[in-house]
N, C-alpha and C positions, 0 to 999 in steps of 0.2 A: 665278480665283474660288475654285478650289480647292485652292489652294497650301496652305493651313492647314487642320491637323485635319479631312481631307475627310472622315473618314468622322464627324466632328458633322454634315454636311451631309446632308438627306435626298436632294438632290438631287442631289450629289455620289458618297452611296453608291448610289444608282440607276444610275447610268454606270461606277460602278466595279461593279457586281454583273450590269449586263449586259455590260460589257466581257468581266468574268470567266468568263461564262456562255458567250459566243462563243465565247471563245476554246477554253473548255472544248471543249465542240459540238466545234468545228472537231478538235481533237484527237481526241476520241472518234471521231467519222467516219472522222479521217484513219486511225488505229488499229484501227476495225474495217471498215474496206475494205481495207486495208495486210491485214489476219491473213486478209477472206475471198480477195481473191487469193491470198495463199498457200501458204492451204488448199486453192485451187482448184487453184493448178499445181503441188501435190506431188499433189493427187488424180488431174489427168492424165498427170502423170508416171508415177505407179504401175500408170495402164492403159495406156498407151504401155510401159510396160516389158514387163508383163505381156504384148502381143501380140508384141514384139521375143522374148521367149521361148522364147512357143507358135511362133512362124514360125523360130525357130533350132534349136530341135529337134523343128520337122518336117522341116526342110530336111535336117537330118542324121542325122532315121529312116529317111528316104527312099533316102539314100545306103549305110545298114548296109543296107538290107534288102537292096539286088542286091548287098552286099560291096564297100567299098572298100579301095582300097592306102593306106598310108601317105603316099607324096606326093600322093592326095587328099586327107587329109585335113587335109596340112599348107595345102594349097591353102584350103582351104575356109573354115580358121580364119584364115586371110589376107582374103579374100575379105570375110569377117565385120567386120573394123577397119576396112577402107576402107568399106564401105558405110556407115558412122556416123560417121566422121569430123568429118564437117563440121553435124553435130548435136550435139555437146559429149557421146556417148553412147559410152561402153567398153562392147563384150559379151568377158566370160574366160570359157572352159569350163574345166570342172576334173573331171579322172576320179579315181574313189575306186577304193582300195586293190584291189578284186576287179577291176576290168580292167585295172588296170596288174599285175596277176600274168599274166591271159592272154594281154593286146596290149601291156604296156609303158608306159613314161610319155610325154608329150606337154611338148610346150613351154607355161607356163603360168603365171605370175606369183604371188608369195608371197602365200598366203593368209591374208587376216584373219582378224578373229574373226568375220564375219557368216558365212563362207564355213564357217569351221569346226564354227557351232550348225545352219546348214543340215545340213551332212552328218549332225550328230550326232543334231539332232533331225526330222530329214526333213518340214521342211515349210519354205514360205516364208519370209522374213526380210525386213522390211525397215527401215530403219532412214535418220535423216538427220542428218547429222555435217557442220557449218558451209558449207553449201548443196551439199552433195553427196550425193545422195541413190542410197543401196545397196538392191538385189534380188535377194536370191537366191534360186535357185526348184531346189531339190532334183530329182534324176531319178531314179525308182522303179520298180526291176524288176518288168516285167510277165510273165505268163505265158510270151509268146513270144520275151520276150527271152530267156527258158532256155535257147531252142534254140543262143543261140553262146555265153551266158555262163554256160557250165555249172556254176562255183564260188557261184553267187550261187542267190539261192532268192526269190521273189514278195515284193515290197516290200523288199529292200534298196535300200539309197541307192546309185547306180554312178556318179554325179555332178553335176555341180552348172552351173548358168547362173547367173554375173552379170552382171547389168545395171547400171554405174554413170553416175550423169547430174549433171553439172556444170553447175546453176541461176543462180550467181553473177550474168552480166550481165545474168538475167530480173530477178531480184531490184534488180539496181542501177537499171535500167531504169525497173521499176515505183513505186520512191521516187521517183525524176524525175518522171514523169507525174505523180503524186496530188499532188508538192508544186506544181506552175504550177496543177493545176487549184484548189489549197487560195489562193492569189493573188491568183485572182479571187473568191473567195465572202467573203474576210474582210469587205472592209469595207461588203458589206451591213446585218449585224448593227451597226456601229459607226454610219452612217448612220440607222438606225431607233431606238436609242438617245438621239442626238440631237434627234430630232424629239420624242421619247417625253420629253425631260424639260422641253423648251418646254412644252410644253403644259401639262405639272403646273404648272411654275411659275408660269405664267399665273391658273391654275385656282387654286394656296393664297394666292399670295401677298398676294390681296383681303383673304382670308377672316381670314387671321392678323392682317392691320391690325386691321379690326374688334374683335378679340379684345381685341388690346393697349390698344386707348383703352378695353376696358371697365375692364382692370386697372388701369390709370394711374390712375383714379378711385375705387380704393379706397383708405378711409384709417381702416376702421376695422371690427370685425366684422360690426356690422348693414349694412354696404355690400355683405355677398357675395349677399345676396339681389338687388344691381340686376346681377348677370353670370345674364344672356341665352346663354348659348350654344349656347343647342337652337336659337335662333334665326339663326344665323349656319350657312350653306351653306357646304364646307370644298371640295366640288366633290366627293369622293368619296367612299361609302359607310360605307368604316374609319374616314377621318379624323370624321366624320360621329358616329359611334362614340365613339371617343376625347371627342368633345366635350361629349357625353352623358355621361360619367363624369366628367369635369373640373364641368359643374352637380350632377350628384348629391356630387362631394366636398364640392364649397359649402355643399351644404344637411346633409351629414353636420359640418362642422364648426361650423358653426351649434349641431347638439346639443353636441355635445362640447366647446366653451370655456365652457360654466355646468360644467362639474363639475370644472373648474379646481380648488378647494380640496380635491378629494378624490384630487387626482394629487399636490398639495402633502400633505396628509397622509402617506400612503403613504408621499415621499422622508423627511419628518420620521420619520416611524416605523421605516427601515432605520437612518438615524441614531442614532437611541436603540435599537436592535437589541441593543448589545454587551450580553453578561451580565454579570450580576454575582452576586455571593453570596447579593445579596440575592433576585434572582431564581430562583436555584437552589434555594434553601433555601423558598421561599414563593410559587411562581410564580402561586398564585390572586391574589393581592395585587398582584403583577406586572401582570396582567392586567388585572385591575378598572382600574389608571391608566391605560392603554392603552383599554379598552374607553369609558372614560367620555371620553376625548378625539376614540374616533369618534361615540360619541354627537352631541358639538357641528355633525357636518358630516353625519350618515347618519342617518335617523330609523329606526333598526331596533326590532323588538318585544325578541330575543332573542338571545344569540350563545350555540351549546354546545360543549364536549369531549367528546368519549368515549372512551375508553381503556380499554385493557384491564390488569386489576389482576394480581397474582402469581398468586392464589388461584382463577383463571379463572372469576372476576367481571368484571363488566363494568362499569362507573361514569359515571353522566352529569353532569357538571357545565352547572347553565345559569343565562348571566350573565342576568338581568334588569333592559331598559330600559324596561319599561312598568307600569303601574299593573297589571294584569292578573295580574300575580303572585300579588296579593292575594285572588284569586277563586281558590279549591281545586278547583272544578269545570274550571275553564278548564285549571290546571296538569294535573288527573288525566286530562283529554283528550289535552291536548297529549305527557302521556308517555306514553299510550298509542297514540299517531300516532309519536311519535318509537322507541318496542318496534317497530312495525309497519315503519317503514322502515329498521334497521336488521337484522332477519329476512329482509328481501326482497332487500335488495342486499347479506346474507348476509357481513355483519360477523361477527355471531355467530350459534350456532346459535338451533334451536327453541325450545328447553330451555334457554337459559342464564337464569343468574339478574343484571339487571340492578337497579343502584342507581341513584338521584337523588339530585342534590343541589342545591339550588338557593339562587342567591346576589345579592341584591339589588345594585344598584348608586350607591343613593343615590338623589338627586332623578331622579326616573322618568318619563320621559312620560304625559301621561292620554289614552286614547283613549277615542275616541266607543261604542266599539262593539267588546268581546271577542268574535272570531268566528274560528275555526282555517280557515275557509275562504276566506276574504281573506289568508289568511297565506301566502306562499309560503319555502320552504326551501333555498337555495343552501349546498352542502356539498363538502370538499376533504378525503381522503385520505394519509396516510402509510404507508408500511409499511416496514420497514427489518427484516434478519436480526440484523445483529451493530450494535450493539445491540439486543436483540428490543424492538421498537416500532412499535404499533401505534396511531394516533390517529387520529379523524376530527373536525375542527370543519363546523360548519354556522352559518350566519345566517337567523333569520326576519325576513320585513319583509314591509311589505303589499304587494299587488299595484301600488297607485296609485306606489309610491317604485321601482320596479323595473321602471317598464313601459315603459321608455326601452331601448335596447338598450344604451347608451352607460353606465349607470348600473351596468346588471348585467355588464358588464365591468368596471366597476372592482370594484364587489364582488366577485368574481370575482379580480382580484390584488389587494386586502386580504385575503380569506381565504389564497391562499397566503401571503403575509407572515406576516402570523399561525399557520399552519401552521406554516411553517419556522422560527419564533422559537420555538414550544411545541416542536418535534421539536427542537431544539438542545436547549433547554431540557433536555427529558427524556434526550437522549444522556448529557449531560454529569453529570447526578445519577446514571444508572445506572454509570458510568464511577468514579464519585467514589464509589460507595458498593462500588463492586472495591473498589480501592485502597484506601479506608480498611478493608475485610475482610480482605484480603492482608497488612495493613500489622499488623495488629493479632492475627491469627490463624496458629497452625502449619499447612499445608495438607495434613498428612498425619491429625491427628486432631482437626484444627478445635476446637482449645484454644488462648487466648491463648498468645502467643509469649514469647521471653525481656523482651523490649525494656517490651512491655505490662505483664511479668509486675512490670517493677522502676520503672514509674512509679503503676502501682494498688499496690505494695507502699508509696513512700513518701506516695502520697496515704493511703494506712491508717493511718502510723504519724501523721500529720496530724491526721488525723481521731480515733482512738483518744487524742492527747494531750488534744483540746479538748474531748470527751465522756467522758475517765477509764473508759473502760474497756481491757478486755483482750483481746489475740485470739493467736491462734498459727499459728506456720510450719512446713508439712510437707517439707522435702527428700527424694523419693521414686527408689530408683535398683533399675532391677533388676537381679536377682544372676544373673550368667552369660550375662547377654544378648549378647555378643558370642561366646561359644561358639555360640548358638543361630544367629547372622547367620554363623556361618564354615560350619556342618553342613548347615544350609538353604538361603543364600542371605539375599539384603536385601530381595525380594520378601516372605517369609514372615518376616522379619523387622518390615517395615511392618506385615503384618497380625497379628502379636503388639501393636504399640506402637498399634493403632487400637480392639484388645477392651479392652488394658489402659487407653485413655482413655474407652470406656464406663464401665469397671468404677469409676474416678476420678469422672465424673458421676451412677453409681446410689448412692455411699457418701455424697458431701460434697455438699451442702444447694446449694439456688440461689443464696442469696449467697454462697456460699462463691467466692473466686480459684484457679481451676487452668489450670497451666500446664506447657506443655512446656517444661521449663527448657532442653533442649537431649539428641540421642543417644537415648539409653533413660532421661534423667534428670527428674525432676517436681517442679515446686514447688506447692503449695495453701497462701493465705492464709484461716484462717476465722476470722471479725470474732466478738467477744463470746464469744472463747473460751477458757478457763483454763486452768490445769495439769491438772485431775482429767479435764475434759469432752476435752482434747486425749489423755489419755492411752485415755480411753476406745475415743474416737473410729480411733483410730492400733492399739487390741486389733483393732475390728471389719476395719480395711483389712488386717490381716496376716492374719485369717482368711478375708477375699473373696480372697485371692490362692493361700490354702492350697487353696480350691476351685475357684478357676479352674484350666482344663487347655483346648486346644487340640490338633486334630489335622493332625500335620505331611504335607507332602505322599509320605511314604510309607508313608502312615497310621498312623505313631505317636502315642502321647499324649502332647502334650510340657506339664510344669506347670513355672510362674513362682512366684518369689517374688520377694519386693521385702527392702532395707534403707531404715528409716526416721529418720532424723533431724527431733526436735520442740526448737521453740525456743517461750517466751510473752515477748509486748511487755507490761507493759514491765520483768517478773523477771530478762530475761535476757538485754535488750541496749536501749538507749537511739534506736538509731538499724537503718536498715534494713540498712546493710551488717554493724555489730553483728551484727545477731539471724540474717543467713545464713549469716556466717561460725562461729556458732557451731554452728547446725542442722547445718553443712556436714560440720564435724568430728561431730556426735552422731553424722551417718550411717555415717561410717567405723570410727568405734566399732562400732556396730552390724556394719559388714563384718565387723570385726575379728573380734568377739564368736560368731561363726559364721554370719552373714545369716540372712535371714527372719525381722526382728525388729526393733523399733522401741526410739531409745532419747532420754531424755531428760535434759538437761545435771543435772550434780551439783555440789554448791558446788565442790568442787577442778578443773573444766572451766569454770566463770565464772573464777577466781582467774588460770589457766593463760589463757585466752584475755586477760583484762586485761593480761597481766603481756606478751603478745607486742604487745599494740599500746601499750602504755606504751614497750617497747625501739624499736620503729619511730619513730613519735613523736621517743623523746630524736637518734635518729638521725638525723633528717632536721632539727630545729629548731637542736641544736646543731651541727652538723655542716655545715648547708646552704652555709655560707661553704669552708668546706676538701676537701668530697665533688668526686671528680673527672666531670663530665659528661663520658660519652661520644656523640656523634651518630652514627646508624644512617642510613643512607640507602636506601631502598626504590625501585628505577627504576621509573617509569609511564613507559609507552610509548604513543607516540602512532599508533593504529591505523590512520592515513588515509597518513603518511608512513614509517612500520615504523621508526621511529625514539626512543630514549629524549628526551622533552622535558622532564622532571621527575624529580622524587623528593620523596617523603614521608622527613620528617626524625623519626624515632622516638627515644626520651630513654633512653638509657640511662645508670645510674650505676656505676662501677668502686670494689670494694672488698674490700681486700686481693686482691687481683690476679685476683678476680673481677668479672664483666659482670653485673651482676642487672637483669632484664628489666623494664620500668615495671609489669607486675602487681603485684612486691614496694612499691613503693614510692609508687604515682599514689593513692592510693585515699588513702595517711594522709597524704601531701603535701596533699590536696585539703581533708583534715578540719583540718590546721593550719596554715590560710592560707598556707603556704609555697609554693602549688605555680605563684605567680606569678615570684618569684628564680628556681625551675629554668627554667622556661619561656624568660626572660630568658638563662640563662647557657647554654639550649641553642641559640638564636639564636645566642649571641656565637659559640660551640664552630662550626657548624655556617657561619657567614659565612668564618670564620678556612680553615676546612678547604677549601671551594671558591675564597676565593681563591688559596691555594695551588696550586691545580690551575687558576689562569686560566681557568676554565670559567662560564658563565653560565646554568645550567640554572632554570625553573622549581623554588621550593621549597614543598612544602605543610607547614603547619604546624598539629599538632591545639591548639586554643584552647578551654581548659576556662572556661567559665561562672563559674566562679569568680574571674577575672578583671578581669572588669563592675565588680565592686565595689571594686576597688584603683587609687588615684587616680594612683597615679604610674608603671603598668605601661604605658600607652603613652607618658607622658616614656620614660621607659625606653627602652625600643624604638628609636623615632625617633633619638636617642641614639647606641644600638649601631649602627642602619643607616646613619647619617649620617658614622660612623667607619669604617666599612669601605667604605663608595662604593657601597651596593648599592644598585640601582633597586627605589623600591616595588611599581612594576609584576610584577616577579618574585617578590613573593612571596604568598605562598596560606594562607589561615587557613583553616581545616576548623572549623567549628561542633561539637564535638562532642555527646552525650548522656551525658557520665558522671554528670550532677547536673541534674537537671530545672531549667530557666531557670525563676525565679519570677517575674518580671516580663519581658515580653516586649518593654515600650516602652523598658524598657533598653537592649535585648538590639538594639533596630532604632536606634536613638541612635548607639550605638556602630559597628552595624553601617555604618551611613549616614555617621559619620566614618572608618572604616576606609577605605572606597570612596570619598572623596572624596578624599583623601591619594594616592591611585592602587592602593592595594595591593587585592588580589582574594580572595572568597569562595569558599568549598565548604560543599557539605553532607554530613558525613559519616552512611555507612550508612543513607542514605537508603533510606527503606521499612519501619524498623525499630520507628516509633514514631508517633503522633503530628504531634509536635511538628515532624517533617519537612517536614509540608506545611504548617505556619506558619512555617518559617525560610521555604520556598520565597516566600512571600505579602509578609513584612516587608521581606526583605533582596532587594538587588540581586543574584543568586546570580550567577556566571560559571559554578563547576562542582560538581555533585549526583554524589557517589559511591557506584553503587548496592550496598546492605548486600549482603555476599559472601555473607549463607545463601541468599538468593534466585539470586544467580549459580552458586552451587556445587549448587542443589538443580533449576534448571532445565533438566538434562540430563536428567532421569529426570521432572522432574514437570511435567507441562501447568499449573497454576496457576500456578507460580513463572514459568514463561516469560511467560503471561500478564502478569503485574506487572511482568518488566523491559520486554515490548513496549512495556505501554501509558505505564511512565515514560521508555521511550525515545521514543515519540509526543510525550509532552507537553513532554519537554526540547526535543526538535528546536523544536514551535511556541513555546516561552519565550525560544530561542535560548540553551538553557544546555548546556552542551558534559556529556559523561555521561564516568563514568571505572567499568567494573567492579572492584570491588573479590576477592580469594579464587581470582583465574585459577590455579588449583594443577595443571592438567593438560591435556595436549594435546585432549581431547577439549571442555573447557570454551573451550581460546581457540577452537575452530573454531565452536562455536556464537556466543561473544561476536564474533567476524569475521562470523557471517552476521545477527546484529541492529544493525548501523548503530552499533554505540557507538563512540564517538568512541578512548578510552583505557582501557588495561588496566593492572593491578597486580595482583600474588601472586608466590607461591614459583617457578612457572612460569618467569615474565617475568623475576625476579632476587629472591633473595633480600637482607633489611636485612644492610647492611655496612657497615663505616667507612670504605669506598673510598667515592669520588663521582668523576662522570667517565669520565676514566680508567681500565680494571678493572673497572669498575660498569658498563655504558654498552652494553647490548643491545640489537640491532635485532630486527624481524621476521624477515629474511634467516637470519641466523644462529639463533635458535628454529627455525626453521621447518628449515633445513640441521640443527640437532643432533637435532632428531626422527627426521628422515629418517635418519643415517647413525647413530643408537640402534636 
């Protein structure tokens, strides 16, 4: 009967629990009778020894006292073994060192260690060692024993009595006994077991019938009200119990299947959970949809937010589902009850200042009756550190829709749902509004960065053509600043370049564009502004800098000055790389010229800058067929395997038996649609050279925007790769930023046939702009290479790290592999090894070479070993 799963049986676990229990018992018993015997016969062992003793040296004080010979006393100690023989009981005497000086030694067996802490510590010993039980019982010179043992003095130890008793066959004896008598008691228990679970069975197994015909006869929900089960006797008081709770489930799910649509809502509402932009960007609107869909299933009056604002203000938003809105008395109540209860459960303080805001939701319920005291308020809390957030939503509804218990549990998990969609909601904007801070901003003087500085430079020169006016460009560098970072330090160097970008925002106007162009160098665009006004303007900043002075930390005065280069859009360049590259050079005139001075281009500095991009130009248009491409290969290394798995393939052109770096030549390639043929014949250079070397490495390749627009640059491609057998799979286009994408649905067109071919995505210098986190939105990215100032600057600066965290966070959840970009030093690859980035590159890792493979081809192991033995 209990062959299967007995212990599903209650009956079965009954017999097996009192089986177990017996048996237990039985052991326990037998275990603690086993240990008090034991106890008992070492306890009369120890006084049977004890009198064995007292009666052996009395017997042999009695014999010193009238003075014995030696052959009595050899007698005596004879005498002593046979008397105990045949009781399993050794008595040794054993004399200490002061009578065997004045009587000599005795015959006497080697003494243990119990024998030897008696002497030493003079007092009894007893001890039991695998049923042989030791006593030794020290002998202490008394007063009168001075009179023969004249070397010893009152309480020396003069020797010693053991009593050893060999228990072994009590002990074997006694496990005998206890087990016959354990023989006959077991199957008492096991007999009354049996009887014990007749009788249950007898007694349920009525009861349970009954049960089951009532169940049989359900076939639908209103059918739980005909299950009876208070009515049915189960025979015993528990089960009785139980049965009791099986009618009240009945009658509890009776409430709970009408509010069936409000469990179906909820799953619909984690479905539609995901965010989106649009949510992000407008989450009252987000909500109002959501809110007006519980409306259909929940009659509530109101639903609010409260959140806490920057400005530690406090803000209430409340959605409204009832007519009641439209009554100013009823609303000035109700946010006066809603101040009240956020004071008391001490949201915010006494004294803070709270807003309203209240937001209709369309066709509204009409109640009978605006009364805040039929209103009851169910309310859920957030609080989160990082990101700091604090929210609390609540629902009002009346008492009559919420007096179910059933009802306001589920309110209860809609308001979390709701919760945790607004607290996502809000992580995710505060996250997105870092990022876009960091991405846009230097974090040292919280001035647009370079990247910002040259996509609002050619949005100007944009803007400036289509409204005909003029504006000008300040390249701003200080003179000796690098003296000042070697005397002081780059601490007090920071805090020079953070007064000097005050002093940049008290001169130039709020529209004006300033920028940390890079180092201790500045650029400022300011819109509507001429020759005369720029020149003006450029007198007042060399004289703010004549008066600026700072004190160094060993309290020196130390004063700055600057070199100024002014360029005007559109006298003196057409375009934005134009107008920097001319500023660029005005500034080093100005070096030139003695610094602390600002200077601006003259007709023979346009003529000379013409005449150098006129030579580039003829060089590269005519040319671009016979110029020899060289390929540079930069190792990325893959940080999970400490293995090179890549390289970045960089364009260089060889002329006259010179290497000139793509700065000389990418920029005018890009202005005379050429720079689509290099790109092409740095592919061919670049396949040619690794198959040479048999080697199959990842290749990344930067892909200028320029591109997009030339119809037969992927023929092309396909082409070349088809010719050399290279897999698409291997190779890597890097989106770059040298030319801001004007159309972005290009830009995903292309991107989205790139990626179907098999070949694979990057985003370069991601963080740098913009526009990064719309490559990341459009295109299928594989790999985001993050911009090296943030990698190179986040040793020293907590923002910067912040920003690769949190792009290292969001690449992981994208599942797009991260590559640091500027790994220049031992100290940068240890922090990029302790943030999870996937892959590294810089001067570090390897510098660009025209080896690949082979010669080129560093691991971790070997970094890591040249550090160590550097």
């Amino acid at each position: 009967m209990c062959h299967k799963e007995p212990f599903r049986r209650l009956d079965c676990f009954l017999l097996a629990v009192i089986s177990a229990v017996a048996v237990f018992v039985f052991v326990a018993i037998y275990i603690l009778v086993y240990k008090s015997s034991v106890s008992l016969i070492k306890e009369n062992s120890a006084l049977f020894a004890d009198a064995v003793a007292k009666q052996t040296f009395s017997d042999m004080y009695q014999l010193m006292r009238r003075g014995w010979t030696r052959q009595e006393l050899v007698e005596f100690l004879e005498g002593i073994k046979k008397a105990h023989a045949d009781v399993q009981v050794e008595v040794n005497i054993y004399r200490g060192e002061k009578v065997r000086e004045l009587f000599g030694p005795i015959e006497e067996p080697p003494r243990n260690r119990f024998v030897e802490e008696a002497f030493k510590r003079g007092r009894v010993i007893s001890e039991d060692r695998n049923n042989v039980l030791y006593h030794v019982y020290p002998l202490r010179a008394k007063a009168e024993c001075l009179r023969c043992h004249v070397n010893a003095k009152e309480g020396d130890v003069l020797g010693a009595i053991e009593i050893k008793q060999d228990i072994t066959r009590i002990m074997s004896n006694l496990k005998k006994e206890l087990f016959l008598i354990a023989l006959y008691i077991i199957p008492i228990p096991l007999i009354g077991a049996g009887i014990v679970l007749l009788t249950f069975n007898r007694r349920v197994e009525g009861s349970l019938k009954k049960l089951n015909e009532s169940i049989d006869h359900l076939q639908s929900v209103s059918d739980l009200k005909t299950i009876k089960v208070e009515e049915i006797d189960f025979g015993f008081e528990e089960l009785n119990r139980i049965g009791g709770s099986i009618s009240r489930l009945a009658d509890k799910l009776r409430n709970i299947a009408v509010d069936k649509d409000i469990l179906e809502f909820e799953l619909s509402l984690l479905e539609r959970s995901v965010l989106t932009s649009e949510a992000v960007t407008d989450w009252r609107d987000f909500f109002k949809t959501i809110l007006t869909e519980v409306s259909k299933i929940l009659d509530y009056i109101y639903f609010m937010v409260v959140s806490k604002e920057e400005n530690e203000t406090f803000r209430v938003h409340i959605f409204w589902n009832c007519t009641c809105y439209e009554k100013e008395g009823f609303r000035k109540e109700m946010e006066e009850e809603i101040v009240a209860m956020l004071k008391e459960i001490k949201f915010c303080s006494l004294r803070a200042e709270i807003e309203f805001d209240h937001i209709p939701l369309g066709e509204m319920k009409r109640l009978d009756s605006c009364d805040l005291s039929y209103v009851r308020l169910q309310t859920k809390r957030l609080f989160l550190k990082k990101p700091a957030i604090d929210i609390l939503v609540g629902m009002g509804l009346s008492e009559q829709e919420i007096s179910r218990e059933a009802k306001e549990h589920a309110v209860e998990a809609l308001l979390t749902t709701l919760l945790n969609t607004l607290g996502s909601i809000k992580a995710v904007s505060k996250y997105t509004e870092k990022l876009e801070y960091f991405a846009a901003r230097d974090p040292l003087t919280g001035l647009y960065n370079q990247r910002i500085f040259w996509e609002l430079f050619d949005y100007e020169i944009e803007r400036a053509k289509r409204h005909n006016y003029k504006f000008s460009l300040f390249i701003i560098d200080l003179d000796n600043f690098k003296l000042i970072n070697d005397i002081y330090g780059h601490n007090f160097g920071d805090q020079v370049l953070k007064e000097i970008g005050r002093i940049l925002e008290k001169i130039f106007r709020k529209e004006d564009i300033i920028a940390r162009y890079g180092g201790d160098e500045f650029a400022v665009i300011l819109p509507y502004t001429g020759p005369e006004q720029a020149e003006s303007i450029a007198k007042r900043l060399v004289k703010a800098f004549e008066e600026f002075s700072i004190e160094a930390p060993n309290g020196k005065i130390i004063k700055v000055t600057s070199s100024i280069g002014v360029a005007v859009f559109p006298d003196h360049g057409q375009d934005s790389r134009e107008l920097f590259i001319l500023a660029d050079s005005m500034l080093y005139r100005a070096k030139e010229a003695g610094k602390n001075r600002y200077v601006l281009p003259r007709e023979e500095d346009l003529a000379a800058a013409e005449h150098e991009l006129v030579n580039k130009s003829f060089f590269i248009l005519e040319r671009s067929g016979e110029i020899k491409i060289v390929p540079f290969f930069q190792p990325i290394l893959n940080l999970k395997t400490g293995r090179t798995e890549g390289y970045e393939v960089l364009m260089r052109i060889e002329q006259e038996g010179k290497i000139l770096p793509a700065s000389d030549f990418i920029y005018t390639a890009e202005r005379t649609a050429s720079i689509h043929r290099l790109d092409a014949s740095l592919m061919e250079c670049a396949f040619e050279k690794v198959k040479e070397k048999d080697c199959e490495p990842l290749l990344f390749f930067n892909l200028s925007p320029k591109v997009l627009i030339v119809e037969e640059f992927m023929t092309n491609i396909k082409e070349i790769i088809h010719s050399f057998g290279v897999g698409y799979e291997r190779i890597v286009f890097e989106i770059t930023e040298r030319e801001t994408v004007r159309s972005f649905e290009i830009l995903r067109k292309f991107g989205t046939e790139l990626k179907k071919l098999g070949f694979r995505l990057a985003v370069d210098d991601f963080g740098s702009g913009f526009a990064s986190f719309t490559y990341i939105k459009l295109l299928p990215i594989d790999f985001v290479k993050i911009d090296g100032d943030f990698i190179r600057s986040m040793v020293k600066s907590e923002v910067d790290k912040a920003f690769v965290d949190s792009t290292v966070l969001m690449m992981k959840t994208l599942n797009i592999k991260t590559v640091a970009e500027f790994v220049e030093s031992k100290e940068i690859l240890e922090k990029v090894l302790d943030m999870d980035i996937d892959y590294a590159q810089g001067f570090y890792i390897g510098e660009p070479s025209p080896e690949v493979c082979e010669g080129n081809n560093p691991t971790l192991d070997r970094i890591k070993g040249r550090t160590t033995s550097g």
